[in-house]
KELO-500959 format. One record per residue (C-alpha): residue in three letters; x, y, z. Coordinates in nm, 4 decimals, decimal comma, padded with zeros to 6 digits. Last residue first. Layout:
<nodes>
NODE res       xx       yy       zz
NODE ala        X        Y        Z
...
</nodes>
This chain:
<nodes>
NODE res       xx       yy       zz
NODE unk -01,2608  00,6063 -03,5141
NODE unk -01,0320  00,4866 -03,2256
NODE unk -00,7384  00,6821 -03,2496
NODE unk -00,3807  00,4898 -03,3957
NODE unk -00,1203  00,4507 -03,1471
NODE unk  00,1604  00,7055 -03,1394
NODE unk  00,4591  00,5493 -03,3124
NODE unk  00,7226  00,4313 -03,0979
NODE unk  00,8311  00,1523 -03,2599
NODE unk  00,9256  00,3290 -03,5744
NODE unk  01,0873  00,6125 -03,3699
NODE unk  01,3478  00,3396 -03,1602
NODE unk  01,4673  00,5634 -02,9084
NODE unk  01,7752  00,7178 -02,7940
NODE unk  01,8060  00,8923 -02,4946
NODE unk  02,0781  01,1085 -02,2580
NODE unk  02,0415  01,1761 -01,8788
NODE unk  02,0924  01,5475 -01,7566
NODE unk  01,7883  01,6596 -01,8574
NODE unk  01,5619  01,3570 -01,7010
NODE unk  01,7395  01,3697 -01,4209
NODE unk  01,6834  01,7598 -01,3739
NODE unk  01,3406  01,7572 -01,4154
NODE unk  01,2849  01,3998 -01,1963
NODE unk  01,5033  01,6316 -00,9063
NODE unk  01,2463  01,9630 -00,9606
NODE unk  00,9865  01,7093 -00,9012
NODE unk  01,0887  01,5390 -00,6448
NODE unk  01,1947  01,8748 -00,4390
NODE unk  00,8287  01,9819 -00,4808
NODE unk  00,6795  01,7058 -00,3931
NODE unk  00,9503  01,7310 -00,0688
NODE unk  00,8285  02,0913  00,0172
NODE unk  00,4695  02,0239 -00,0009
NODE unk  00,4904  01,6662  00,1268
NODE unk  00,6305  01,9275  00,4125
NODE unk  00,3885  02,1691  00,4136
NODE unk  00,1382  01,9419  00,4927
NODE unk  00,2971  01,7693  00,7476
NODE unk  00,3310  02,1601  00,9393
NODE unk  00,0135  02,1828  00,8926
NODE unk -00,1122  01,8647  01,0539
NODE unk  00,1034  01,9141  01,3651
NODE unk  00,0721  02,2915  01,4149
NODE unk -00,3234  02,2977  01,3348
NODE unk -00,4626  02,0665  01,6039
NODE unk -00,1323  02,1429  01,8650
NODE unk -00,2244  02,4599  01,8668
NODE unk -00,0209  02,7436  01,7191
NODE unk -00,3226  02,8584  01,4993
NODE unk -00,5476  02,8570  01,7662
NODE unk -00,8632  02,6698  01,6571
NODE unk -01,1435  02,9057  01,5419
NODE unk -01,4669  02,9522  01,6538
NODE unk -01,8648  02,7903  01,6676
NODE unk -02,1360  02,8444  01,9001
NODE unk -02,4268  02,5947  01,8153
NODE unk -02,7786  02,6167  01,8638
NODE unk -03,0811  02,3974  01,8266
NODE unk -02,9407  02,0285  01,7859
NODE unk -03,1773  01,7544  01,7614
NODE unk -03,1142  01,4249  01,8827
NODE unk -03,2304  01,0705  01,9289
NODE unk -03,1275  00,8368  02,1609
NODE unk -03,1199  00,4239  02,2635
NODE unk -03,0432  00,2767  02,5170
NODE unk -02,7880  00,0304  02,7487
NODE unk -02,7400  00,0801  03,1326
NODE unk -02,4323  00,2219  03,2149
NODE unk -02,2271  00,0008  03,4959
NODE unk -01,9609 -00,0727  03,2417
NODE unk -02,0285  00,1721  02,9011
NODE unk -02,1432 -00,0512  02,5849
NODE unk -02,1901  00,2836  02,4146
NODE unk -02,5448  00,4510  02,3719
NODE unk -02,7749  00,2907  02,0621
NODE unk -02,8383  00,5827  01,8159
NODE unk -03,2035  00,6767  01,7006
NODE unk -03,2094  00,8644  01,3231
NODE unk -03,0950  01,2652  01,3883
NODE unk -03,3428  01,5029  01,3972
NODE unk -03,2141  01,8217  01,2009
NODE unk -03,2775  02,1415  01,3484
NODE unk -02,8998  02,2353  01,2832
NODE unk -02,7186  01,9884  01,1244
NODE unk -02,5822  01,6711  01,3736
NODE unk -02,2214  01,6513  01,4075
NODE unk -02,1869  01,8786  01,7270
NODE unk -02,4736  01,7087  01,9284
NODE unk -02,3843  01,3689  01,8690
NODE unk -02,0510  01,4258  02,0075
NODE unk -02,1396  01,5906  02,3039
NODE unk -02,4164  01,3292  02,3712
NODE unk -02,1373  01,0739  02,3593
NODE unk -01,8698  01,3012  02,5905
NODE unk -02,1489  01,2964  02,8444
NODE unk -01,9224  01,3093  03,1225
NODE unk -01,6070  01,4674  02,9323
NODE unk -01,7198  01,8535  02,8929
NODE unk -01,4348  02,0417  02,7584
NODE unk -01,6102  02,0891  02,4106
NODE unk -01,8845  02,2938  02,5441
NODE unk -02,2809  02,0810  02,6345
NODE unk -02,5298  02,3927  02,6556
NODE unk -02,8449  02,2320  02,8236
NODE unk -02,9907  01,8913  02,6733
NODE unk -03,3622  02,0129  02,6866
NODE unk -03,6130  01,7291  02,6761
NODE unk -03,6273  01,6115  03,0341
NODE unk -03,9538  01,4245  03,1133
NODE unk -04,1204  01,5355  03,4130
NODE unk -04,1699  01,3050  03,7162
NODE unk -04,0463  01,5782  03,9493
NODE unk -03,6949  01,4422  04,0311
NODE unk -03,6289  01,4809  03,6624
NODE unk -03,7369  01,2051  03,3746
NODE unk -03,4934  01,0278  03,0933
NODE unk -03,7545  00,7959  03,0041
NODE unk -03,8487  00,9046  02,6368
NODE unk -04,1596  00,7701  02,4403
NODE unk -04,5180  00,9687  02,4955
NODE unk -04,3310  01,2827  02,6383
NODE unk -04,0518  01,3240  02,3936
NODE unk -04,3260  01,2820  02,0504
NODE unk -04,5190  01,5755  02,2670
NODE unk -04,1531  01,7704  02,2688
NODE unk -04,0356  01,6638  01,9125
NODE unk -04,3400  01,8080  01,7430
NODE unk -04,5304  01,5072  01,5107
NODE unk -04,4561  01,5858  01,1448
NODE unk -04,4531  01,2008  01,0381
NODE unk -04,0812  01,1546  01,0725
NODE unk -04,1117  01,2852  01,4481
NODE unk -04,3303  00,9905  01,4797
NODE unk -04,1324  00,7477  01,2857
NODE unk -03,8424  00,8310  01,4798
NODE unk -04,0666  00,7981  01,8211
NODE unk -04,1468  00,4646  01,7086
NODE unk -03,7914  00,3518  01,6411
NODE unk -03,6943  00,4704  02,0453
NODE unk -03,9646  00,2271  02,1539
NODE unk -03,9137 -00,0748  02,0040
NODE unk -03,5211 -00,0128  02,0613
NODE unk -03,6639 -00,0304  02,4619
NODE unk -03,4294  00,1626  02,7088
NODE unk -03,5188  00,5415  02,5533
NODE unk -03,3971  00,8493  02,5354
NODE unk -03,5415  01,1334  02,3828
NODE unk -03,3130  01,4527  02,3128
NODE unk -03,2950  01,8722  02,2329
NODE unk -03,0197  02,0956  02,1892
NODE unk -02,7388  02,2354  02,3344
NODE unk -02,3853  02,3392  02,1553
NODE unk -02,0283  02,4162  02,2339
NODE unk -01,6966  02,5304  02,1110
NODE unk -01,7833  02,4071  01,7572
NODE unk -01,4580  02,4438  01,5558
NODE unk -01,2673  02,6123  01,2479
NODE unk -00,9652  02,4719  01,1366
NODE unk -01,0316  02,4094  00,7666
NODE unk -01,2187  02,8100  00,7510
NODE unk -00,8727  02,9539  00,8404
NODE unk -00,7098  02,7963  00,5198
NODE unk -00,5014  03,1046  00,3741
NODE unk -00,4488  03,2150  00,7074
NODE unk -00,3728  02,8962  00,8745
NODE unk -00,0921  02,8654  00,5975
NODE unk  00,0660  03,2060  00,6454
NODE unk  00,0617  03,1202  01,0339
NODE unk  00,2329  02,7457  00,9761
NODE unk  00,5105  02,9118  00,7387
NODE unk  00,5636  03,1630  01,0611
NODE unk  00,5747  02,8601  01,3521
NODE unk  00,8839  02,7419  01,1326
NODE unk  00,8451  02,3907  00,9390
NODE unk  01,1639  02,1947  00,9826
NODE unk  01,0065  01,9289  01,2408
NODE unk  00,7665  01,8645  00,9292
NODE unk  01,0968  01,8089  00,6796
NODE unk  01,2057  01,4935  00,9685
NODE unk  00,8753  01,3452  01,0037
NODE unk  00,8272  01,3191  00,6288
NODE unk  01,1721  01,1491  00,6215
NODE unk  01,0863  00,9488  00,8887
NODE unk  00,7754  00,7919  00,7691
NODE unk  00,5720  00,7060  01,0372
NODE unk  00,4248  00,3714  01,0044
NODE unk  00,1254  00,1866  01,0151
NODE unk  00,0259  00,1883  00,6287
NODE unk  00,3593  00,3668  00,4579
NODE unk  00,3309  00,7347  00,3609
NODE unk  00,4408  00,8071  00,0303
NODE unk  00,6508  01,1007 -00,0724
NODE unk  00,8555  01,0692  00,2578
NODE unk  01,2002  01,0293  00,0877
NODE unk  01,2541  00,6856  00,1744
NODE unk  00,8334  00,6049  00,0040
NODE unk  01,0112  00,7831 -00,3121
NODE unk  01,2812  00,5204 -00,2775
NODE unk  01,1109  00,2031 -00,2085
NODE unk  00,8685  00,2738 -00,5003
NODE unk  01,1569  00,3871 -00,7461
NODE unk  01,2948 -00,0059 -00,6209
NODE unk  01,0213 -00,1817 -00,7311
NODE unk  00,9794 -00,0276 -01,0854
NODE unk  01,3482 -00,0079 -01,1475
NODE unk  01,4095 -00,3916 -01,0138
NODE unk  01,1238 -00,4987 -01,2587
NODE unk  01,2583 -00,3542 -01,5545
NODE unk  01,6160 -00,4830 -01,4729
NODE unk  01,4946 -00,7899 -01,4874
NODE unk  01,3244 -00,7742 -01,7913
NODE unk  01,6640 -00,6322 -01,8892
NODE unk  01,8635 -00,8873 -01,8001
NODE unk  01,6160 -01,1663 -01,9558
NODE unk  01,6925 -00,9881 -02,2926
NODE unk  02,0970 -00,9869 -02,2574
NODE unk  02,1206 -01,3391 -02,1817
NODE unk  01,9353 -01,4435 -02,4952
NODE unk  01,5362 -01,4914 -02,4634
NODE unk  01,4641 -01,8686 -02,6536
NODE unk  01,2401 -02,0028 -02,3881
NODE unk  01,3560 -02,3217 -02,3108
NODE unk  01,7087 -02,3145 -02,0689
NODE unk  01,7154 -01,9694 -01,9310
NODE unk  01,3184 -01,9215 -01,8480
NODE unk  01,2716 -02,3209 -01,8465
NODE unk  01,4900 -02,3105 -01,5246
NODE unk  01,3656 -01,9738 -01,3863
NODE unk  00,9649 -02,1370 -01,4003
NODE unk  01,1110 -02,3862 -01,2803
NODE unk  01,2245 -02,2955 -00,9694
NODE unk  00,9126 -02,0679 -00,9231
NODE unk  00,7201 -02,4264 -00,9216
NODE unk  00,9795 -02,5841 -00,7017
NODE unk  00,8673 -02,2929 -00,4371
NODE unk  00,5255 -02,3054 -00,4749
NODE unk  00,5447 -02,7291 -00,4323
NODE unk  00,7293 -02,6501 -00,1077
NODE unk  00,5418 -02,4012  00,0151
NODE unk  00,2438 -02,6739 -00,0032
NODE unk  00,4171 -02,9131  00,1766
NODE unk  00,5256 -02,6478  00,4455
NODE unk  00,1800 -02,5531  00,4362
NODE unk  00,0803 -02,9391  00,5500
NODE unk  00,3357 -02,9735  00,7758
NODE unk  00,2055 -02,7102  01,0105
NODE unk  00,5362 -02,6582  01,2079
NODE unk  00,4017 -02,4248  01,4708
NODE unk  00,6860 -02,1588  01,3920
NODE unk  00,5665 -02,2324  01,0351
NODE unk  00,2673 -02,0756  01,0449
NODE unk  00,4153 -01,7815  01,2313
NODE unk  00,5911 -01,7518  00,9461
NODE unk  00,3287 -01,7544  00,7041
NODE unk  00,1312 -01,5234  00,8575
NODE unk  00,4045 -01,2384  00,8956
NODE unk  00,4680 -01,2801  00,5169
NODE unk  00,6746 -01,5645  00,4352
NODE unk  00,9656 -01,6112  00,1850
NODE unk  01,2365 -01,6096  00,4066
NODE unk  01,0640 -01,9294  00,5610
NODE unk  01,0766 -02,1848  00,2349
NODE unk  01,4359 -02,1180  00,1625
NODE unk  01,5343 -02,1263  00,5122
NODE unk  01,3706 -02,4364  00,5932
NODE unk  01,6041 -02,5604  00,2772
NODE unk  01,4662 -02,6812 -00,0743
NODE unk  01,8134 -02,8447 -00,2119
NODE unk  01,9589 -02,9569 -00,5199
NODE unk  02,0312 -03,2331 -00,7665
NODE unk  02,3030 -03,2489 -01,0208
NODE unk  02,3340 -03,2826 -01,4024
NODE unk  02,0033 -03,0843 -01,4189
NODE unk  01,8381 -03,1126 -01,7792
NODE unk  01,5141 -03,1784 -01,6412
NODE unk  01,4846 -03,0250 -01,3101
NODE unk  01,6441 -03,2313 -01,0014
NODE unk  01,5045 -03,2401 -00,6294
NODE unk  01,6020 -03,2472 -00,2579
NODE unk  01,3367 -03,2051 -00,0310
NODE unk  01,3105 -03,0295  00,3423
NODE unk  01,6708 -02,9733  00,3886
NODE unk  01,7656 -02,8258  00,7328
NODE unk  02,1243 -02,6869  00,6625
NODE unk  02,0041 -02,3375  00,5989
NODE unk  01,7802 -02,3438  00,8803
NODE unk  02,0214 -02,3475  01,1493
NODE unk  02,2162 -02,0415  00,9732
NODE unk  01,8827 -01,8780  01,0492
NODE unk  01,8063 -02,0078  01,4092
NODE unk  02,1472 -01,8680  01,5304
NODE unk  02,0900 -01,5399  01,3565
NODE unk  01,7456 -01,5544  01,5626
NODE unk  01,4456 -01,6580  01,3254
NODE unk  01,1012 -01,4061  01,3085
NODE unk  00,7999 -01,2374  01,4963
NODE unk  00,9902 -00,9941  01,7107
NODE unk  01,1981 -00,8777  02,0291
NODE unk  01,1377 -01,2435  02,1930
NODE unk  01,3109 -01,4270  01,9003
NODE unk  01,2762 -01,7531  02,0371
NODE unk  00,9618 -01,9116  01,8545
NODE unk  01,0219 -02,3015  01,8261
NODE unk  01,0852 -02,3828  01,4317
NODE unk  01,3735 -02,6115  01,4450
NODE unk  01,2453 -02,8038  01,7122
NODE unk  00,9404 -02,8209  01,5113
NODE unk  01,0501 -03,0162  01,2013
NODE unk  01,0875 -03,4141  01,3793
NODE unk  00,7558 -03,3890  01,5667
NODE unk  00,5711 -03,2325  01,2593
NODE unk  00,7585 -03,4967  01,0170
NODE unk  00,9777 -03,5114  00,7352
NODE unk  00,9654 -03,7051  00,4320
NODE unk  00,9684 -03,4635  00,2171
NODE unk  01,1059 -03,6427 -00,1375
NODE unk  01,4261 -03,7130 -00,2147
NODE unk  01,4908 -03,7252 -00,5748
NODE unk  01,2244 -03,5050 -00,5841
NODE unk  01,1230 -03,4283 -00,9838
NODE unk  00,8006 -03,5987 -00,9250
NODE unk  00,7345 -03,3264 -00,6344
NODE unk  00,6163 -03,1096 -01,0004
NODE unk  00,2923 -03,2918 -01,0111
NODE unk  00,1829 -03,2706 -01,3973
NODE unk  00,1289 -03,6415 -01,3831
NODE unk  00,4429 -03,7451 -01,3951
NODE unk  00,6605 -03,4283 -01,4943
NODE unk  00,8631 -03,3901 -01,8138
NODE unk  00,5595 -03,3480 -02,0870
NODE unk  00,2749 -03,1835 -01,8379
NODE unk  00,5427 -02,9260 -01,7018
NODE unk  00,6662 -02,8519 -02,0461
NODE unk  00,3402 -02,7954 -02,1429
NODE unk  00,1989 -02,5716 -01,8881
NODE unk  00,5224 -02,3526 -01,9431
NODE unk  00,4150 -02,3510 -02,3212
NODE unk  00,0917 -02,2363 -02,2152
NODE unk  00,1660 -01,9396 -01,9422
NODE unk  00,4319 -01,7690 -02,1072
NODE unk  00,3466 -01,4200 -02,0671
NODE unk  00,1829 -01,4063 -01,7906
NODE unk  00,4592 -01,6584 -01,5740
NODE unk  00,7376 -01,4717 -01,7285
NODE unk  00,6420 -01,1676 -01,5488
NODE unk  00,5338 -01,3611 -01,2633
NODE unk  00,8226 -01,4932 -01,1855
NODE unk  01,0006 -01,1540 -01,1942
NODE unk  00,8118 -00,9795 -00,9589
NODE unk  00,8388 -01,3332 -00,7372
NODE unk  01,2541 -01,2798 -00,7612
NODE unk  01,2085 -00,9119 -00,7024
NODE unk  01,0184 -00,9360 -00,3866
NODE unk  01,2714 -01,2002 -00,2876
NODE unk  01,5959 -01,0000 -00,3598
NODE unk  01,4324 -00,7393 -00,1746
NODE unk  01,3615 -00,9908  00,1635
NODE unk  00,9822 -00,9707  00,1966
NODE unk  00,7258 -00,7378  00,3959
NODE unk  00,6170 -00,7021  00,7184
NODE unk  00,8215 -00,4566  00,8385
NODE unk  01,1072 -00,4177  01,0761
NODE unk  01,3305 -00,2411  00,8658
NODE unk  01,1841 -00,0915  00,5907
NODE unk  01,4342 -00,1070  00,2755
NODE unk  01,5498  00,2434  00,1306
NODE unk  01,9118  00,2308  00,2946
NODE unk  02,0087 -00,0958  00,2335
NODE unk  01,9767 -00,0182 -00,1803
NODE unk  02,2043  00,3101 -00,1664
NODE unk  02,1381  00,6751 -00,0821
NODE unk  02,2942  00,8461 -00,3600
NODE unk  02,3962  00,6015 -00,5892
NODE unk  02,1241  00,3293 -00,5576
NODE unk  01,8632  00,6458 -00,5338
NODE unk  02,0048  00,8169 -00,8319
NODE unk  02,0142  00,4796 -01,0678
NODE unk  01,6222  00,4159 -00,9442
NODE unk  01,5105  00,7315 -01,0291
NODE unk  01,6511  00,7478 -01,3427
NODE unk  01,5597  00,3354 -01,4214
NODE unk  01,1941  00,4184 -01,3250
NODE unk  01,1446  00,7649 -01,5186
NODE unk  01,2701  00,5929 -01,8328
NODE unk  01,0621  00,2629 -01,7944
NODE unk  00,7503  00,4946 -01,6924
NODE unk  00,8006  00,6696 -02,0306
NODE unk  00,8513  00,3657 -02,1821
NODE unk  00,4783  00,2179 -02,0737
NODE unk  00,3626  00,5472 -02,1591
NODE unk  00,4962  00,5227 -02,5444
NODE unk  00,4320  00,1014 -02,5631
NODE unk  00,0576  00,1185 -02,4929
NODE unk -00,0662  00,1111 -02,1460
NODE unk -00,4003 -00,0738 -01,9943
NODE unk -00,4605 -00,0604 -01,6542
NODE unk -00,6983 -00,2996 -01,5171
NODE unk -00,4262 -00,5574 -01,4726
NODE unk -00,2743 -00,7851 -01,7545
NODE unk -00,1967 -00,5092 -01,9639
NODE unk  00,1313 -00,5089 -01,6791
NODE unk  00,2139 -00,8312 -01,8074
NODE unk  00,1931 -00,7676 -02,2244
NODE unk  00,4146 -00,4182 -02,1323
NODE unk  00,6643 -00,6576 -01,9608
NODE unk  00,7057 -00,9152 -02,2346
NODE unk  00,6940 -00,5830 -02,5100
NODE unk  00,9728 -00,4391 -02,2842
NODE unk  01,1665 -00,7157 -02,3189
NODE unk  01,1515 -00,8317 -02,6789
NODE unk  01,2260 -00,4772 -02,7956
NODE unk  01,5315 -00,5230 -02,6292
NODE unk  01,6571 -00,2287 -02,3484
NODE unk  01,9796 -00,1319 -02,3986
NODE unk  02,2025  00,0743 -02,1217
NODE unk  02,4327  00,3507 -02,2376
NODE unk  02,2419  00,5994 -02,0295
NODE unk  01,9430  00,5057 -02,1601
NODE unk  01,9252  00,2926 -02,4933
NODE unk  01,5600  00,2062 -02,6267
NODE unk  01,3385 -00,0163 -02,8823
NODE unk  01,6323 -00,2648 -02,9743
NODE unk  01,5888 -00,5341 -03,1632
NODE unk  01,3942 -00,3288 -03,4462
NODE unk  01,7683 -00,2208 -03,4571
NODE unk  01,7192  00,2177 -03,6514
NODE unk  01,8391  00,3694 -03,3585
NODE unk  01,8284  00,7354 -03,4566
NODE unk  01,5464  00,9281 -03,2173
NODE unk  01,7537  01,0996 -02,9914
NODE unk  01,6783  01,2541 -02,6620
NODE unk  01,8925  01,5387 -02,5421
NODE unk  01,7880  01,7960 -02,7216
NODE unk  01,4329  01,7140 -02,6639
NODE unk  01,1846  01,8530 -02,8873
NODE unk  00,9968  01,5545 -03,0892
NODE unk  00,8584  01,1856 -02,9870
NODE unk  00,9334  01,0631 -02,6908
NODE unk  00,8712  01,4277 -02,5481
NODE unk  00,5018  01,4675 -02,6647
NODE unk  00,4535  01,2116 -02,4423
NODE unk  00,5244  01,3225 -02,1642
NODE unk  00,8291  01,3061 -01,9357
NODE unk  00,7479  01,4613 -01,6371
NODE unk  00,6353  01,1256 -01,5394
NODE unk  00,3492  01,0602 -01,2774
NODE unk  00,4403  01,1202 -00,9107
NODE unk  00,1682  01,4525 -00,8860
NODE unk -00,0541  01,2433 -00,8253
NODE unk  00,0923  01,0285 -00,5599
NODE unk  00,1211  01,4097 -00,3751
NODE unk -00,2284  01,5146 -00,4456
NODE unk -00,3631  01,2016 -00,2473
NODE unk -00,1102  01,2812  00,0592
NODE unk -00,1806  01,6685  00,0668
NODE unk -00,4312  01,6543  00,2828
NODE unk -00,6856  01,8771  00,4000
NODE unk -00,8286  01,8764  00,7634
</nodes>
């Protein structure tokens, strides 16, 4: 069966070329003349600094953008990601039940990261300067002192619906401090909480800590002073204004947040998951836009009713390997059969022919299936039989001789379900795109032209 899932992602890439950053829009302007400032959308700035610092991370991956398609997926990211807060809101796009982080969590680490690429030596630095050693638990004024015995009361697994704290639990952890600590430049000390550590786990990592391994709560504790100062140096040491870390952060909630949204509105589908929105335009799909489908696509839905062919089957692997060498050699099948198989009638006589095996048949549902995947005439290599209780292990080798072949009703379940999905990423790519269109027309640019220069071609 096709799918539409691959051509869908595709198809997510901006509308907004390049060609458009630099001539024909009406409602793009190119007259902001602030080397400061590279872009305002929609009344918002976005520094020069900032989208250089998150162009210079993203280059970081295999990927490589220059500063026109890295804006164009700015622009497309903050449009999307203004409609979707408005019109569905933030609560609404975040999987419940998942594996995945707290948003303001995801976006925190995004953001740590960021500055963590671009900033990496005179971070390294100030941590070797200010901290004994270069061990950041130097700036505990209360170190963890806390034991296995003394954490795991406050870790015991009751949630019985799911992995994860009760409400109870929760506001427990809050008040459990595992290490109080102060930055340089702190006037006051603060607190690394249970919470603080556990809210930032993946499924692994909390169940982890539900068995109060000390030694990754030690080591979640040194990650999680490390972010901590990566934020403090951020606002107090690397020279970005107010305004400039804003929009970095802004960058990285658009990015994340376009992904939550187009995943809400079934363009995506999520690993495990249904995605409800998908679900919900499929149930839509009339029996009629299902027929005009099948009969562009009859050949994707054709089947083998049934086949027969011709087998050796053997108990010794030895055995079955030189009867594939055999038949590899030019020997006939049948005389290659007789010297190696076992599978013998009542008579003695060794049993070559499979007989026609149809699709309904369930007690040799292996030979079935080895039968209708392997070409015409074909010998297939040997196959070991399932571990089956009661069924003797061996080995078999196949050749398939005829095969009767038709079509899958079209208002089966094997066509109706997958179809009717099909059609529906149809429907909502095409409802995405027609959306991005109308964003994009509606919303009003100005751009930097001296910093958006095409870049020079290679010579």
């Amino acid at each position: 069966m096709r799918t539409l899932l691959k051509t869908t992602i595709a198809t997510l890439c901006l509308s907004l070329s390049s060609a458009a950053l630099s001539s024909g829009e009406s409602n793009i302007k190119r007259d902001i003349k602030d080397p400061k400032t590279i872009a305002i959308i929609n009344g918002d700035v976005l520094p020069t600094s900032s989208a250089n610092i998150m162009l210079s991370a993203i280059n970081r991956g295999k990927k490589k953008l220059n500063m026109i398609e890295f804006l164009q997926g700015s622009i497309e990211n903050k449009l999307l990601a203004d409609y979707g807060v408005e019109s569905v809101g933030i609560e609404a796009v975040i999987p419940s039940g998942g594996v995945g982080f707290d948003l303001d969590v995801a976006l925190e680490d995004q953001f740590i990261n960021v500055i963590r690429l671009n900033y990496e030596e005179p971070l390294q630095e100030y941590i070797s300067k200010n901290f004994a050693h270069g061990n950041l638990l130097s700036a505990a004024t209360k170190p963890l002192s806390m034991t296995r015995k003394q954490l795991k009361p406050h870790t015991i697994m009751k949630n019985k619906k799911a992995l994860g704290f009760t409400e109870d639990q929760i506001e427990n952890a809050k008040t459990v401090e595992l290490i109080r600590y102060k930055l340089p430049g702190q006037k006051t000390d603060s607190a690394i909480t249970l919470w603080d550590i556990y809210r930032r786990q993946n499924v692994q990592g909390k169940d982890i800590l539900h068995k109060a391994d000390m030694r990754f709560v030690k080591t979640q504790v040194q990650q999680r002073l490390g972010s901590l100062l990566v934020l403090h140096w951020m606002n107090a040491h690397s020279g970005l204004s107010t305004q400039e870390i804003d929009a970095i952060k802004e960058l990285v909630f658009n990015k994340h947040f376009k992904k939550l949204y187009i995943t809400h509105q079934g363009l995506v589908s999520v690993l495990h998951k249904d995605n409800p929105r998908l679900t919900e335009v499929a149930k839509k799909i009339t029996q009629a836009e299902v027929d005009e489908y099948y009969k562009a696509n009859k050949e994707d839905y054709k089947q083998i009713n049934r086949a027969r062919g011709r087998q050796i089957i053997s108990a010794s692997s030895d055995d079955i390997n030189a009867a594939f060498k055999a038949i590899q050699a030019g020997q006939p099948f049948e005389e290659v059969a007789k010297k190696y198989s076992t599978e013998k009638n009542k008579k003695g006589n060794v049993v070559v022919d499979t007989g026609w095996i149809s699709r309904e048949e369930n007690s040799q549902h292996w030979l079935k299936t080895l039968l209708f995947l392997q070409p015409i005439g074909e010998a297939s290599r040997p196959y070991r039989s399932p571990q089956l209780r009661g069924e003797t292990v061996h080995w078999r080798i196949v050749i398939a001789d005829e095969k009767e072949e038709d079509y899958q009703a079209a208002d089966s379940g094997g066509v109706t379900y997958p179809v009717s999905r099909i059609l529906a990423e149809r429907k909502l790519t095409k409802e995405f795109g027609d959306l991005r269109k109308r964003l994009l027309t509606e919303s009003k640019i100005r751009l930097n032209p001296e910093l958006l220069k095409p870049p020079a071609k290679k010579k």
